[in-house]
C-alpha positions as CSV (number, residue, x, y, z in Angstrom):
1,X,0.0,0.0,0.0
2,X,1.6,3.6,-0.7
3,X,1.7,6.4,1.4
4,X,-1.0,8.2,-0.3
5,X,-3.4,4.8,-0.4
6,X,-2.4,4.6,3.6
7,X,-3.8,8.6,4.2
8,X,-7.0,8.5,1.5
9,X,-10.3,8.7,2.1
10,X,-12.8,7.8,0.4
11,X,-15.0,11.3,-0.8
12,X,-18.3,11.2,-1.5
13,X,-19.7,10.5,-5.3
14,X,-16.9,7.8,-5.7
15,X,-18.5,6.9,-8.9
16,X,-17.3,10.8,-10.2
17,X,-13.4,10.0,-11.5
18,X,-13.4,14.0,-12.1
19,X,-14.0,14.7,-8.6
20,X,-12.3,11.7,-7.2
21,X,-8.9,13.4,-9.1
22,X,-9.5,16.7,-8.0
23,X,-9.8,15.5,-4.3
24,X,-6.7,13.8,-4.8
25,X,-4.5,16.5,-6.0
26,X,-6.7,19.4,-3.4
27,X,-6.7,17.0,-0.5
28,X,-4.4,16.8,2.1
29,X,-2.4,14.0,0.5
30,X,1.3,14.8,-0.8
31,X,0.2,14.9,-4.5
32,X,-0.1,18.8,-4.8
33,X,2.9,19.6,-3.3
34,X,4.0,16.9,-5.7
35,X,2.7,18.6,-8.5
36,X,4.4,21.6,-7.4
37,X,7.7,20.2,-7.0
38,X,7.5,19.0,-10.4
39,X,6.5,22.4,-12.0
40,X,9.7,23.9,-9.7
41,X,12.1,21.4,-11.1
42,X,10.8,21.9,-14.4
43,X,11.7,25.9,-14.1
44,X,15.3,25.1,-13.0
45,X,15.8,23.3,-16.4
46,X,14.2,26.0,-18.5
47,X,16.7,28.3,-16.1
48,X,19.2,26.3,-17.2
49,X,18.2,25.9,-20.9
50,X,18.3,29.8,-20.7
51,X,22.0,29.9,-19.5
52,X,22.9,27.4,-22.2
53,X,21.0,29.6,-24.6
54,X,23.4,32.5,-24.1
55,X,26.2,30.8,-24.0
56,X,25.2,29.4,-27.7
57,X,24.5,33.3,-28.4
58,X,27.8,34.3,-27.6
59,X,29.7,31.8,-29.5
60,X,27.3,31.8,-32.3
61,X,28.1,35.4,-32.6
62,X,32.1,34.5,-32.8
63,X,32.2,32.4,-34.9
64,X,29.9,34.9,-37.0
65,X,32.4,37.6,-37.1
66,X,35.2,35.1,-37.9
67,X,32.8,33.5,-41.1
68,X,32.3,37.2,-42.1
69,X,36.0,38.2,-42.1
70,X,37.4,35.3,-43.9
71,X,34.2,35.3,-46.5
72,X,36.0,39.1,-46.7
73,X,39.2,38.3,-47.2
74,X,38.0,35.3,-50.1
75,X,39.5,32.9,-47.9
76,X,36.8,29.9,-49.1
77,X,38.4,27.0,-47.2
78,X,38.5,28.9,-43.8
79,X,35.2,30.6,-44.8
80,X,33.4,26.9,-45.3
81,X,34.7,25.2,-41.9
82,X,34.0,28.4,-39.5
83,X,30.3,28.3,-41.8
84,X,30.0,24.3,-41.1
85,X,30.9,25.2,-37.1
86,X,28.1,27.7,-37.3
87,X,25.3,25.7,-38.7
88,X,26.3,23.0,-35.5
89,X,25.8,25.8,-33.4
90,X,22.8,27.2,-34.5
91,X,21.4,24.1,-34.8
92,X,22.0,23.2,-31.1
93,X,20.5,26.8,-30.7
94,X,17.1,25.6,-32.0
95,X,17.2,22.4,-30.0
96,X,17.6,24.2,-27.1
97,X,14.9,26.6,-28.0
98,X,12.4,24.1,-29.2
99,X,13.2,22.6,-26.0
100,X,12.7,25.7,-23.6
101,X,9.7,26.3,-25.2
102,X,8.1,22.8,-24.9
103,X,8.9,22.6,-21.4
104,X,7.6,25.8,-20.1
105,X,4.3,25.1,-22.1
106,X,3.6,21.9,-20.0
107,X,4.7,23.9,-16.7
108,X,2.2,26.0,-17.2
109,X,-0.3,23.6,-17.4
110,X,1.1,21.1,-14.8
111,X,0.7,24.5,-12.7
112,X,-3.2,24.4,-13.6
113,X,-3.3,21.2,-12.7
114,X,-2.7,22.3,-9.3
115,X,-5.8,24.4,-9.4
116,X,-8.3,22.4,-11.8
117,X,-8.8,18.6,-11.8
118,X,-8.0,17.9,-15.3
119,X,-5.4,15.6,-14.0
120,X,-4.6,12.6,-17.0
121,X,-5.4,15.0,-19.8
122,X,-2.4,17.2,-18.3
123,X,-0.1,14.4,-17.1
124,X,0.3,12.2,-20.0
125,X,1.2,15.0,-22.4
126,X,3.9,16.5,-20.4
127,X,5.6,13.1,-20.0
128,X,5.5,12.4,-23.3
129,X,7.1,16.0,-24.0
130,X,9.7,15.3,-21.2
131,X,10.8,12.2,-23.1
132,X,11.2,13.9,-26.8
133,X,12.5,16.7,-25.1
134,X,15.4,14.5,-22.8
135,X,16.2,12.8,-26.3
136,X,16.4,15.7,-28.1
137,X,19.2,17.5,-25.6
138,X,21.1,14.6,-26.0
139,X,23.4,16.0,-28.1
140,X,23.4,19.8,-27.4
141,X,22.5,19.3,-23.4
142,X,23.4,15.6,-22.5
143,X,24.0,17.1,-18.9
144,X,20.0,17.7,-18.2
145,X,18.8,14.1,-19.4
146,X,19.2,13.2,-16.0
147,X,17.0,15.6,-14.4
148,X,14.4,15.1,-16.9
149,X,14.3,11.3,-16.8
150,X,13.9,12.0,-12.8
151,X,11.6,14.4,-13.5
152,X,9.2,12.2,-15.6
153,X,9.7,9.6,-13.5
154,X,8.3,11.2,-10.6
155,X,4.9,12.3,-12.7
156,X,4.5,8.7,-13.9
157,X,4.7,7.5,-10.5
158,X,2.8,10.2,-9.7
159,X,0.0,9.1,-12.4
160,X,0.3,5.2,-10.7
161,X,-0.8,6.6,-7.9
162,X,-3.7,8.3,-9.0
163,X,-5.0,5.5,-10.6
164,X,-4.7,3.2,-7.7
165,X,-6.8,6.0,-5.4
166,X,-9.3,6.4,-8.3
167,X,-9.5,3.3,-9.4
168,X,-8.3,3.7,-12.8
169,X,-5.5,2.5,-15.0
170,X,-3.3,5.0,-17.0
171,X,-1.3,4.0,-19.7
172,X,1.3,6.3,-20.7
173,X,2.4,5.9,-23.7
174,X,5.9,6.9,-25.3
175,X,4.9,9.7,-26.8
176,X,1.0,11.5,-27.9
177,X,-0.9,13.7,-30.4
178,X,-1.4,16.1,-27.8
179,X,2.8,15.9,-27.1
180,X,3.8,15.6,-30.5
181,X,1.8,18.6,-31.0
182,X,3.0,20.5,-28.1
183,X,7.0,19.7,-29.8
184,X,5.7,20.8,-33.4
185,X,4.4,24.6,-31.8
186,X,7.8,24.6,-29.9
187,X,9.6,23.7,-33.3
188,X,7.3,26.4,-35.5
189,X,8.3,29.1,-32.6
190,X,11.9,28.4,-32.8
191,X,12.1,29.1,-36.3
192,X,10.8,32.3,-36.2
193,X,13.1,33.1,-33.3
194,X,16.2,31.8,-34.6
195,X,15.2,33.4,-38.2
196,X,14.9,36.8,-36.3
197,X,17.7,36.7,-34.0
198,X,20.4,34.8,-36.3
199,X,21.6,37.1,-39.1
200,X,21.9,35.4,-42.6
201,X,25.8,34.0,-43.3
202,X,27.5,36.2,-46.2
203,X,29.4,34.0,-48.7
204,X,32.0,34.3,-51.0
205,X,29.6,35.2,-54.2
206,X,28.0,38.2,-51.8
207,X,24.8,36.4,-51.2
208,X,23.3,35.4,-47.8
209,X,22.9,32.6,-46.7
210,X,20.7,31.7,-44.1
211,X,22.2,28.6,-41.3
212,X,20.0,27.0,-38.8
């Protein structure tokens, strides 16, 4: 029996899954605070996506200056390689953004969770994003894969234990519409973000050339 199973008690309309997960997550029982740690955790890896983020910046910026000069000076090998090194960096840009974005759309919701019982159609999505999200920073981040698998971790648990008070099984699958969709906004918003921020590569013919 789990802690929360040990400490719940049985509300009235038992029949009502709606107000049987609501109870769970307003009741006394540890899963709000729960909720909330998740949501906190969640921030400190967007905080840290954001730190990564200028650090990208600064050496996308760089290696910018150093494509421009030696696309000036009609120095095409040097000009190619520092261009190549770009693209990898503004392509770990985007990741990173995609990724920032995708997470802090499911805090906000997992933070409405906290006030509103809409508790599986909240939960699955954001654990499906976690996952795309952890594999996708496996390359540009493979230091927060960690956190996130404990993160998700912690809400599928956290789902098990809902169903077992509510009587209902959740299966969580690898990934969902409702994620997928969540990644493909994130993806749509990075583009326009990196198109705005990233200025367009010179080359040696004098046209520009946008990397991402």
């Amino acid at each position: 029996m789990s802690k929360f199973e040990k400490n719940w008690k049985p509300q009235q309309n038992q029949n009502d899954f709606a107000q049987k997960t609501r109870d769970t997550i307003r009741g006394p029982q540890p899963m709000r605070p729960q909720i909330q740690k998740a949501t906190s955790q969640l921030q400190q890896e967007i905080n840290r996506l954001d730190r990564s983020m200028d650090r990208l910046k600064h050496r996308e910026q760089a290696i910018f200056k150093k494509t421009v000069t030696a696309v000036q000076q009609h120095d095409e090998p040097t000009s190619k390689a520092y261009s190549n090194e770009l693209a990898e960096v503004r392509k770990m840009a985007k990741i990173v953004t995609q990724s920032k974005i995708a997470l802090e759309q499911i805090t906000t919701r997992l933070q409405t969770v906290t006030d509103m019982g809409d508790f599986t159609a909240t939960l699955a999505p954001a654990i499906g994003v976690i996952r795309n999200v952890r594999s996708s920073l496996g390359t540009a981040m493979p230091d927060a894969q960690s956190a996130l698998g404990d993160i998700g971790a912690s809400l599928s648990s956290l789902m098990t234990d809902v169903g077992g008070l509510t009587g209902t099984n959740f299966f969580t699958p690898e990934s969902s519409e409702e994620a997928e969709k969540i990644m493909a906004e994130a993806a749509a918003v990075a583009e326009k973000r990196m198109s705005d921020s990233f200025p367009e590569v010179p080359s040696a013919s004098g046209e520009s050339v946008y990397s991402s």
